[in-house]
C-alpha positions as CSV (number, residue, x, y, z in Angstrom):
1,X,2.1,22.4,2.5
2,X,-0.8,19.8,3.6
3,X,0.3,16.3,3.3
4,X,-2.2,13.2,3.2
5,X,-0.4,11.0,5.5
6,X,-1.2,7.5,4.9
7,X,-3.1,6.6,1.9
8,X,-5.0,3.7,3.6
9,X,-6.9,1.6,1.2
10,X,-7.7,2.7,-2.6
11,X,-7.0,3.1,-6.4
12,X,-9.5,5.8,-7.6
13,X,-10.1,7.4,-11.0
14,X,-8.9,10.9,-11.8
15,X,-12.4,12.7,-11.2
16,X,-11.9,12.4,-7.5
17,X,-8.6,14.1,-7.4
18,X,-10.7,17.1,-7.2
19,X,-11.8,16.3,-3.9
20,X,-9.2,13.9,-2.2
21,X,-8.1,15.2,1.4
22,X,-5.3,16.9,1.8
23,X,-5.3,18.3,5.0
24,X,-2.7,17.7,7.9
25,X,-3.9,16.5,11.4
26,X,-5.5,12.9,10.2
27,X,-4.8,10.3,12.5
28,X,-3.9,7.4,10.8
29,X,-6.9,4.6,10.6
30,X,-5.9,1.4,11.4
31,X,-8.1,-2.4,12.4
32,X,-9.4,-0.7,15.7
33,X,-11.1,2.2,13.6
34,X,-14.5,2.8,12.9
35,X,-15.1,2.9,9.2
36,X,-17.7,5.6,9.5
37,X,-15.7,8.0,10.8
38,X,-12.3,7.1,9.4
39,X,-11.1,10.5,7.8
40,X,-8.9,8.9,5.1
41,X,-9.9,6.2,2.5
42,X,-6.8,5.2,-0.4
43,X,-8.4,4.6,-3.3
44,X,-6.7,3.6,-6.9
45,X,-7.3,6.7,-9.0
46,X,-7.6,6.1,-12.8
47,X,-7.8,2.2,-12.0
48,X,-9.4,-1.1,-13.4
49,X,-10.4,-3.9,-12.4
50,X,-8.1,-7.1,-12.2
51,X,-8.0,-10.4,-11.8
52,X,-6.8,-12.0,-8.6
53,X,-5.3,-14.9,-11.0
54,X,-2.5,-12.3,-12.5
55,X,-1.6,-11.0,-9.0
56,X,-1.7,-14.1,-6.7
57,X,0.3,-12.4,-3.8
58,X,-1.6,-9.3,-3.3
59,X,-4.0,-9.3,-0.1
60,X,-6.3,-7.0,1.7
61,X,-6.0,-6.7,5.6
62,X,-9.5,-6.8,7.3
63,X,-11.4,-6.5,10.9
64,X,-13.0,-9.4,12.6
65,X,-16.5,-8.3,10.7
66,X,-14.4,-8.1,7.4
67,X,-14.4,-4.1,7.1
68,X,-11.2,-4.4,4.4
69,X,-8.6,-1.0,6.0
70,X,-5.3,-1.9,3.8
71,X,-3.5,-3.9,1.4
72,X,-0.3,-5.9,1.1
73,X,1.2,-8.6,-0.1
74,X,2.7,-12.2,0.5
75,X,6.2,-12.4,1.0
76,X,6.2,-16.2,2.3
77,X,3.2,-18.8,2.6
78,X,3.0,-17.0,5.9
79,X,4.0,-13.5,5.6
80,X,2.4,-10.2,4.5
81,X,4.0,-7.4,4.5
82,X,2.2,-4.1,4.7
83,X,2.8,-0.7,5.2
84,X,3.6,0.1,9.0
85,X,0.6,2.3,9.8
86,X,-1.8,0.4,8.5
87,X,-0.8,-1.7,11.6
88,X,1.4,-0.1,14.2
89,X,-0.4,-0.7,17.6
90,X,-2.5,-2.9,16.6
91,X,-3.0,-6.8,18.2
92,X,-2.6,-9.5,16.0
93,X,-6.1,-11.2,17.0
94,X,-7.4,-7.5,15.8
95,X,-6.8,-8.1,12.0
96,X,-7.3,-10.9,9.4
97,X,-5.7,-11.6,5.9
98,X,-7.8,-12.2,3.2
99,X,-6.0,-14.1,-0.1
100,X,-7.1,-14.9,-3.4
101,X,-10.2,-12.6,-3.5
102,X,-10.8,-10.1,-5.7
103,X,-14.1,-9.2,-4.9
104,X,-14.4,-8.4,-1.4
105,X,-18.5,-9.7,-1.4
106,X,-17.6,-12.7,-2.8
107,X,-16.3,-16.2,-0.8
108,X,-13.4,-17.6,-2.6
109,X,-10.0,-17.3,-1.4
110,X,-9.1,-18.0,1.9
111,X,-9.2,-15.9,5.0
112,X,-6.5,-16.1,7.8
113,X,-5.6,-14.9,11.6
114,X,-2.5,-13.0,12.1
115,X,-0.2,-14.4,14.9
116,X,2.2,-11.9,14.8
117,X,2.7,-8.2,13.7
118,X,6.5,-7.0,13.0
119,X,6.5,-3.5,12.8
120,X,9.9,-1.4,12.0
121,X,11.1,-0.3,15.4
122,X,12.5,2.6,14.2
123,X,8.7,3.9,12.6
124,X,7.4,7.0,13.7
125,X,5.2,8.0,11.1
126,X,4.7,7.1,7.7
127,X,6.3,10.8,6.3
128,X,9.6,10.2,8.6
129,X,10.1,6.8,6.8
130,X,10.7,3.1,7.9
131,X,7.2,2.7,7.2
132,X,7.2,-1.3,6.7
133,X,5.1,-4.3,9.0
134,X,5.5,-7.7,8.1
135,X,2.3,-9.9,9.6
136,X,3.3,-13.7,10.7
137,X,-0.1,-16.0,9.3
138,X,-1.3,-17.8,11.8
139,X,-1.2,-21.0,8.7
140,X,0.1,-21.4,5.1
141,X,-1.5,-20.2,2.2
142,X,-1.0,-21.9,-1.3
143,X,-1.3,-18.7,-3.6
144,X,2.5,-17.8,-5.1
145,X,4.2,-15.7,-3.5
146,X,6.2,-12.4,-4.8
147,X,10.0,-11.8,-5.1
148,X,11.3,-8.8,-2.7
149,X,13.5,-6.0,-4.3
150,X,17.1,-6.3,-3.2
151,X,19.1,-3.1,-2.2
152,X,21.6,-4.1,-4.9
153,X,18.1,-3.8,-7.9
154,X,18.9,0.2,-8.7
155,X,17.7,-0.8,-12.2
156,X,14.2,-1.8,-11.0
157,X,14.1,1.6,-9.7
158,X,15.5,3.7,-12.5
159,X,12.9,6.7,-13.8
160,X,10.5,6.0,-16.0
161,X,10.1,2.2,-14.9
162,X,6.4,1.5,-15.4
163,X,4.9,0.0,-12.1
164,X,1.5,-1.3,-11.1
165,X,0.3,-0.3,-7.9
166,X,-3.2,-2.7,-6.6
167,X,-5.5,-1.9,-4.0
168,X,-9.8,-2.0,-2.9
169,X,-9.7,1.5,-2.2
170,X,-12.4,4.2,-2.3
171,X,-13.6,4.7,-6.4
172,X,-15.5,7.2,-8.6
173,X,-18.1,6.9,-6.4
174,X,-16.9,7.7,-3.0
175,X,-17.2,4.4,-2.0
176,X,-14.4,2.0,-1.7
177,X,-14.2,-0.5,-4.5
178,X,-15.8,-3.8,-4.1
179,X,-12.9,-5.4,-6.4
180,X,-9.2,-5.4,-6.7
181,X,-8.4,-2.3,-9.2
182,X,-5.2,-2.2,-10.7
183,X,-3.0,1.3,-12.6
184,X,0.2,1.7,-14.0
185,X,2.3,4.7,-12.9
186,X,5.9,5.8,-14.1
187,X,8.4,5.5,-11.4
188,X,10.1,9.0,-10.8
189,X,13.4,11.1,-9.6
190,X,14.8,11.6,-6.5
191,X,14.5,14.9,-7.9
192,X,11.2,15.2,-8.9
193,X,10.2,14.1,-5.5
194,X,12.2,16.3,-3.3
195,X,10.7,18.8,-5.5
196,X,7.4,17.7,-4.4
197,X,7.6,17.1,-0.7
198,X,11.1,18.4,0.1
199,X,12.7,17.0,3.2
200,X,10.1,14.7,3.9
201,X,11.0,12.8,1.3
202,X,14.0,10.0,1.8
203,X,15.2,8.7,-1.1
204,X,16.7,5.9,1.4
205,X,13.7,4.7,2.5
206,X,11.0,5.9,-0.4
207,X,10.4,6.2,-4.1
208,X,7.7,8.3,-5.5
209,X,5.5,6.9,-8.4
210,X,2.9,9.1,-11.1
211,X,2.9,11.6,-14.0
212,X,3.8,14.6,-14.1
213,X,-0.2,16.3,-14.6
214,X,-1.4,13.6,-12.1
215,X,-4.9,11.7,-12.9
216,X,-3.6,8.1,-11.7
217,X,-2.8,7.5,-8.4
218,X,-2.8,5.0,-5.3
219,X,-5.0,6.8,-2.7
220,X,-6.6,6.1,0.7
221,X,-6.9,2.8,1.7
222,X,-4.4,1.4,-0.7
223,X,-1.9,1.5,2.3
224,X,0.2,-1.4,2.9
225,X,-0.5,-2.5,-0.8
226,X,2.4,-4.0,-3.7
227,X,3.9,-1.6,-5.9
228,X,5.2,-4.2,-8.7
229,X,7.9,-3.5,-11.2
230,X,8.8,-6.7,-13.5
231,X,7.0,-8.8,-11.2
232,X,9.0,-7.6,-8.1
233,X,7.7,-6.1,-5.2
234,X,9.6,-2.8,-5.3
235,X,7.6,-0.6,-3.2
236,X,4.5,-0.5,-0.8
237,X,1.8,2.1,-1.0
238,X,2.6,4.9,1.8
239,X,1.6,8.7,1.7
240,X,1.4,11.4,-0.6
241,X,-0.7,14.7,-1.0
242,X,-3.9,14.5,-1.8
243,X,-5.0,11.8,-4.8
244,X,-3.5,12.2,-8.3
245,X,-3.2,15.8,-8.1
246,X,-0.6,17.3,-10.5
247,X,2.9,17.5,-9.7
248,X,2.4,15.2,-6.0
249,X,3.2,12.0,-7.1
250,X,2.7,9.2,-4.3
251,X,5.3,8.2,-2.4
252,X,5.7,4.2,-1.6
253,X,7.9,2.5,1.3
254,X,11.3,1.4,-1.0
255,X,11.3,-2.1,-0.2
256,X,14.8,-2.7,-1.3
257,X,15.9,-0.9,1.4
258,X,14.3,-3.1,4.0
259,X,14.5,-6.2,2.2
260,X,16.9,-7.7,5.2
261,X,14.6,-6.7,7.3
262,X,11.6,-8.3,5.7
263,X,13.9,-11.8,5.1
264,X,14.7,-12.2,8.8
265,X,11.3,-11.6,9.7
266,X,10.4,-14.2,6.8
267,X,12.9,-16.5,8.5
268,X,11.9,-16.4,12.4
């Protein structure tokens, strides 16, 4: 079976499930690749636009020229946290956070060194789980902040839960999306994800998001990025095959399992 691994960067719409990569063997772009030859772009399939305003916490990780690679979100005036591979050997002077922007050629919002990069130090790859970074800010930022999942919140993870998943990634077009697209996708079963993937799914350390005939999707370069149930960050956008293709739902780091983790990194 081809797995995508990490869906870095997108929300696209379901005419590009057609021809989303699927193919095993992708290395996994990060700040020190080059966009024209990074093989895999997340997008937010079956997306729309949204305003910054409703989603306060959600960020895009850039380059020093601004080329936007991933998403996530802030945890603390000074934290992000992201997916591990959008930032696992990377140096924090390599990558910038960019808050309260939606449009990514616009100037509003407020754009920020990293100081620090926490990655899981048990993450391999995205597919064998623990896939989870939490970047230190080298200053505040004054945009509201989002509540973390506990491991006790089973109910925010029951099936069926609807959950918005936000990202800049690649659109319609082929392009990546010059504003923040948002899409709501039904949280699944263990089952229906084991069913999908098999054993490289871990319930422990991921949920899996999507319908059942596909069509809306995170996708590449939405990596890193919230996955929000109830206004709680329950998830972070991972891996999955392929984009919105029938019965391959995407899979998204379970944040309640690392949310001890992410608080001790929150309180260094």
């Amino acid at each position: 079976m081809a797995i995508t691994l990490p869906r870095l960067r997108t929300l696209l719409g379901a005419s590009l499930a057609a021809v989303s990569l699927s193919v095993t063997g992708f290395g996994v772009a990060t700040a020190a690749d080059d966009p024209a030859t990074d093989p895999i772009e997340t997008r937010v399939i079956g997306g729309e636009r949204a305003s910054i305003d409703d989603y306060p916490y959600t960020v895009y990780l850039a380059t020093s020229t601004g080329f936007q690679f991933c998403g996530g979100a802030l945890v603390a005036p000074d934290k992000v946290a992201t997916a591990a591979h959008c930032v696992d050997g990377d140096s924090p002077s390599s990558v910038d956070v960019v808050a309260g922007r939606e449009d990514k050629q616009g100037t509003a919002g407020e754009v920020v060194g990293v100081t620090d990069i926490w990655v899981h130090p048990d993450y391999v790859t995205a597919t064998s789980g623990e896939d989870v970074a939490v970047l230190t800010l080298e200053t505040s930022l004054p945009y509201e902040t989002i509540d973390l999942a506990s491991s006790a919140d089973d109910a925010l993870y029951a099936q069926g839960n609807s959950a918005t998943v936000l990202g800049w990634g690649t659109t319609e077009t082929g392009s990546s999306s010059r504003y923040l697209l948002e899409a709501v996708v039904p949280l699944t079963s263990d089952a229906t994800c084991s069913d999908a993937y098999g054993s490289s799914y871990g319930s422990d350390s991921m949920i899996c998001a999507g319908y059942p005939e596909g069509g809306i999707d995170a996708c590449q370069g939405d990596s890193g990025g919230p996955l929000v149930v109830d206004g709680v960050l329950v998830g972070l956008t991972s891996w999955g095959r392929g984009c919105a293709q029938a019965g391959f739902p995407g899979v998204y780091t379970r944040v309640g399992a690392y949310t001890a983790d992410i608080e001790a990194q929150i309180a260094s």
